[in-house]
C-alpha positions in Angstrom: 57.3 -5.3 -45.0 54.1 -7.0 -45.5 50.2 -6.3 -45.3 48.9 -8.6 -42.9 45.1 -9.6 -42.0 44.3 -11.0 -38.0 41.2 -12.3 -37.0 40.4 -10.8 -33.5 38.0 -12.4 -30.5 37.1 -10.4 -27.5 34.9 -10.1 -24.1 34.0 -6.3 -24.9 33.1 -5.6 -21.0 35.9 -3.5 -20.1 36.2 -2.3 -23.6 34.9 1.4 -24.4 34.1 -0.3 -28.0 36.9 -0.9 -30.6 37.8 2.3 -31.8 40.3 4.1 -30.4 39.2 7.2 -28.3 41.9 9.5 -26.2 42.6 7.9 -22.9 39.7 5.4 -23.3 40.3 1.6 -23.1 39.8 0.5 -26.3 40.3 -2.9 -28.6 41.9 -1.0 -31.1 44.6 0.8 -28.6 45.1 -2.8 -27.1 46.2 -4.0 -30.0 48.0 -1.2 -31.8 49.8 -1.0 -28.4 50.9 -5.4 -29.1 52.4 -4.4 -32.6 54.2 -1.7 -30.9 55.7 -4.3 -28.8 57.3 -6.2 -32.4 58.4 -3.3 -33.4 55.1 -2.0 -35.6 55.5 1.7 -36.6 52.6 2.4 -38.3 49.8 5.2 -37.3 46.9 2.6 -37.1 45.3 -0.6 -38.0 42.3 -0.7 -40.4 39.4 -2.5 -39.4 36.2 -4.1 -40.2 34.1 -2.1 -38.3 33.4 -0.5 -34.8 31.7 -2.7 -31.9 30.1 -0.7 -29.5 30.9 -0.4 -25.6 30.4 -3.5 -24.3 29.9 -5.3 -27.8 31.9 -8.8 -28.4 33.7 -10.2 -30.9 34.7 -13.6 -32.2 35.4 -12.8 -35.8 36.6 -9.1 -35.9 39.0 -8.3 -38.6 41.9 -6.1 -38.5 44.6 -5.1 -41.0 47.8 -3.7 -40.6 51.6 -3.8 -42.5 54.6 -5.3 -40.1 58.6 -5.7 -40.8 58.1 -9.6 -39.6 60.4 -12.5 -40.5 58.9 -15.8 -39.1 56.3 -17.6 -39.8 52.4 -16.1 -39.2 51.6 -18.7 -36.3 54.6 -16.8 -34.3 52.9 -13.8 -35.3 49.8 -14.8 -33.4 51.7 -16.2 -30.3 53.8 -12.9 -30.2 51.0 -11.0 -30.3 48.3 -13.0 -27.8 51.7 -12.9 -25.3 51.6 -8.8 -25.4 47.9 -8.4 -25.3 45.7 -8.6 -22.3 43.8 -11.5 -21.6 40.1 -9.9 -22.8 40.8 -9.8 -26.2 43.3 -12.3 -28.9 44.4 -12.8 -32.2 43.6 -16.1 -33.4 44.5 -16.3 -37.0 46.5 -14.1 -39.1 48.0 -14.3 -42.6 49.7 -12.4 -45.6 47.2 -10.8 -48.0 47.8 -8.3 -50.9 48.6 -4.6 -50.2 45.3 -3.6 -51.2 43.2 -5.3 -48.8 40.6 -3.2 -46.8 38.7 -5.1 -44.0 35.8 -2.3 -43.8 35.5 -1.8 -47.5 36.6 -5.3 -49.0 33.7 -6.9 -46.8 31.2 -8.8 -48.1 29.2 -10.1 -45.6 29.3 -9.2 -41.9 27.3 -11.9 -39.5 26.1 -10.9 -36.3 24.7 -13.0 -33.0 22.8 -11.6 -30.5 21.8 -14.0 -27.3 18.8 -13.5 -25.0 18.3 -16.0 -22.2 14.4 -15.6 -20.4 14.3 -15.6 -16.9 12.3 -12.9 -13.8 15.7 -12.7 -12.2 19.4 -12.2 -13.2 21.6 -15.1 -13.4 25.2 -13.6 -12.7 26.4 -16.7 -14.5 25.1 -15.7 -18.2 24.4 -11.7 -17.6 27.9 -10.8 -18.7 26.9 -12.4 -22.9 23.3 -12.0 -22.9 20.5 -9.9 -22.1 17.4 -10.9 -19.6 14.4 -10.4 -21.3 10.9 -11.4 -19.3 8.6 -11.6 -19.7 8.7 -14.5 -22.4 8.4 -13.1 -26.2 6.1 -15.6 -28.5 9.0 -17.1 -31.0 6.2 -17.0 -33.8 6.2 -13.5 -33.6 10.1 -13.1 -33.1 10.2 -15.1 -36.3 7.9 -13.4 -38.1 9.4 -10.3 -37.4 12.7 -11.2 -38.3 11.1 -12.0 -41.9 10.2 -8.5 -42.7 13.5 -7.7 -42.0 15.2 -9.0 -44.9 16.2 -7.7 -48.2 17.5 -3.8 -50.0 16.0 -1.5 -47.5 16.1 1.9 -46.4 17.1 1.2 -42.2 16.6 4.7 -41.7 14.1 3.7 -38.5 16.8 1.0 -37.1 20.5 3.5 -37.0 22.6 6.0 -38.3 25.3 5.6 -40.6 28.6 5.9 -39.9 28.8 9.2 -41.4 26.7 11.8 -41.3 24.3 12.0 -44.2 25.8 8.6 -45.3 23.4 6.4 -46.7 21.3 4.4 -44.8 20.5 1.8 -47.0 21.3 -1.8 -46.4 20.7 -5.4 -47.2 19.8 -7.9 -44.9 20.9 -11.1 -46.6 19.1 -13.3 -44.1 18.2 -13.5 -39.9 16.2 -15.1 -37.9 15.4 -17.1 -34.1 16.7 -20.2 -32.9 15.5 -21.1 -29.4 17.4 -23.9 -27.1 16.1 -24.0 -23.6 15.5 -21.1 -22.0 17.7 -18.9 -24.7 16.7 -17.7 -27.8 19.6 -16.5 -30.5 19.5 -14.0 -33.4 21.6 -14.0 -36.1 21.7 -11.2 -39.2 23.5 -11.4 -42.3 23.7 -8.4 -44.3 26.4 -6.2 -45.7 26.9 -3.6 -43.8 24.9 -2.5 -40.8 24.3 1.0 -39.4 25.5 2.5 -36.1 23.0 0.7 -33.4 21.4 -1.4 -36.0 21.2 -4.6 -34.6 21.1 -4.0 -31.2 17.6 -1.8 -32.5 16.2 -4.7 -34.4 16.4 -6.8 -31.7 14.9 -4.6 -29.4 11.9 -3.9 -31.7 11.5 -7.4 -31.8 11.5 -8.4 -28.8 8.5 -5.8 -27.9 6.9 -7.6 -31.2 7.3 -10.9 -29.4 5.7 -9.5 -25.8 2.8 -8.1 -28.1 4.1 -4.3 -27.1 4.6 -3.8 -30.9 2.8 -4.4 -34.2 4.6 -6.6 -37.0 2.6 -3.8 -39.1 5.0 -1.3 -37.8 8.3 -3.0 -38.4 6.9 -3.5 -41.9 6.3 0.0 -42.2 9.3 1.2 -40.6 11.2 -1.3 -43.4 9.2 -0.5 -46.3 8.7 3.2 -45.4 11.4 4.3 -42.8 8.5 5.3 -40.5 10.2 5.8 -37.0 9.6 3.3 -34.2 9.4 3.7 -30.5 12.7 4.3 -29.2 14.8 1.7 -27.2 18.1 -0.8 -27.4 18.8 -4.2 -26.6 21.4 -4.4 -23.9 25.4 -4.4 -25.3 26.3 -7.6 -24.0 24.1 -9.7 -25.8 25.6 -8.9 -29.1 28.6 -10.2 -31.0 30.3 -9.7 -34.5 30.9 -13.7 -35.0 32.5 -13.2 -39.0 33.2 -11.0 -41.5 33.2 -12.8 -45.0 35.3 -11.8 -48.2 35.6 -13.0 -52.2 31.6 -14.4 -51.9 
């Protein structure tokens, strides 16, 4: 028997998020339902946190513990050949009995994609959200500074637990822009239930002057609540988790 750690990727459309939920299509069931097929025995797998409905993933991380006697590259294709064709393991190795994917984490990194346009482009609405009209990237940007650092996010989520802390650090984020697409990405160690999918939002109003940058400050430095409101699920995915940084 040995402790094994996969690196998951998948289109979270048809997925009622990655926890496992009664009769609910989840990521987690999909895949709990694959090491069933080799033979797995356990109750479930660990992971490193809980995408929403609709949420993506390219670097999810999942643990589990697996009689298996060839080498972890079969373990992959074993796997991807019992699982459906929305979500795949594409790495997996051996680590040490004691490894947690949630609480071993280090650094979680997050993308979320907007792409500007007045009407919906069935081509990209699936992985981004439509946002028009255009926000000011100066203003994105400058929002995304006060964003970083040891902060109370009370304003931006819940934690997982409740009257868990809601304290977090935002190692770094910010815009990048390539044609009619702009992309956030946030670094941080942990993030709340609807965290980023909030900051974004806020943003975004701060970009289309709907919302003061001296409110997300204040909201940051002072947990002062904000006007309520998501970006869209699709826009967002959890591209790594990092460990031993």
């Amino acid at each position: 028997m040995a402790h094994y750690k996969v690196i998951l990727a998948y289109d979270g459309t048809h997925f009622q998020g990655f926890q496992r939920q009664g009769t609910n299509r989840t990521v987690q069931a999909e895949v709990e339902n694959a090491l069933r097929g080799l033979n797995w025995g356990g109750r479930a797998i660990l992971s490193a946190g809980r995408t929403d409905t609709g949420v993506h993933a390219a670097g999810q991380v999942a643990a589990f513990d697996l009689e298996w006697t060839h080498p972890t590259e079969a373990l992959v294709k074993a796997l991807n050949a019992h699982l459906p064709e929305d979500v795949a393991v594409k790495s997996a190795e051996v680590v040490g009995d004691d490894f947690h994917p949630r609480y071993d984490a280090q650094e979680r990194c997050y993308r979320y994609r907007i792409y500007l346009s007045p009407h919906r482009d069935p081509l990209r609405e699936r992985f981004a959200w439509r946002v028009w009209p255009v926000p000011g990237l100066d203003l994105l940007r400058a929002a995304a500074q006060r964003l970083t650092g040891r902060h109370d996010f009370a304003a931006f989520g819940n934690p997982p637990r409740a009257g868990g802390s809601t304290e977090r650090v935002v190692f770094s984020c910010g815009w990048e822009a390539e044609g009619d697409e702009l992309r956030f990405e946030v670094r941080g160690n942990a993030f709340l239930y609807h965290m980023v999918r909030r900051m974004v939002y806020v943003q975004v109003q701060t970009g289309q002057n709907r919302l003061s940058l001296e409110a997300i400050e204040e909201a940051v430095l002072q947990a002062r609540p904000l006007p309520p409101g998501l970006a869209a699920p699709q826009g967002l995915v959890l591209w790594e988790v990092r460990y031993g940084i």
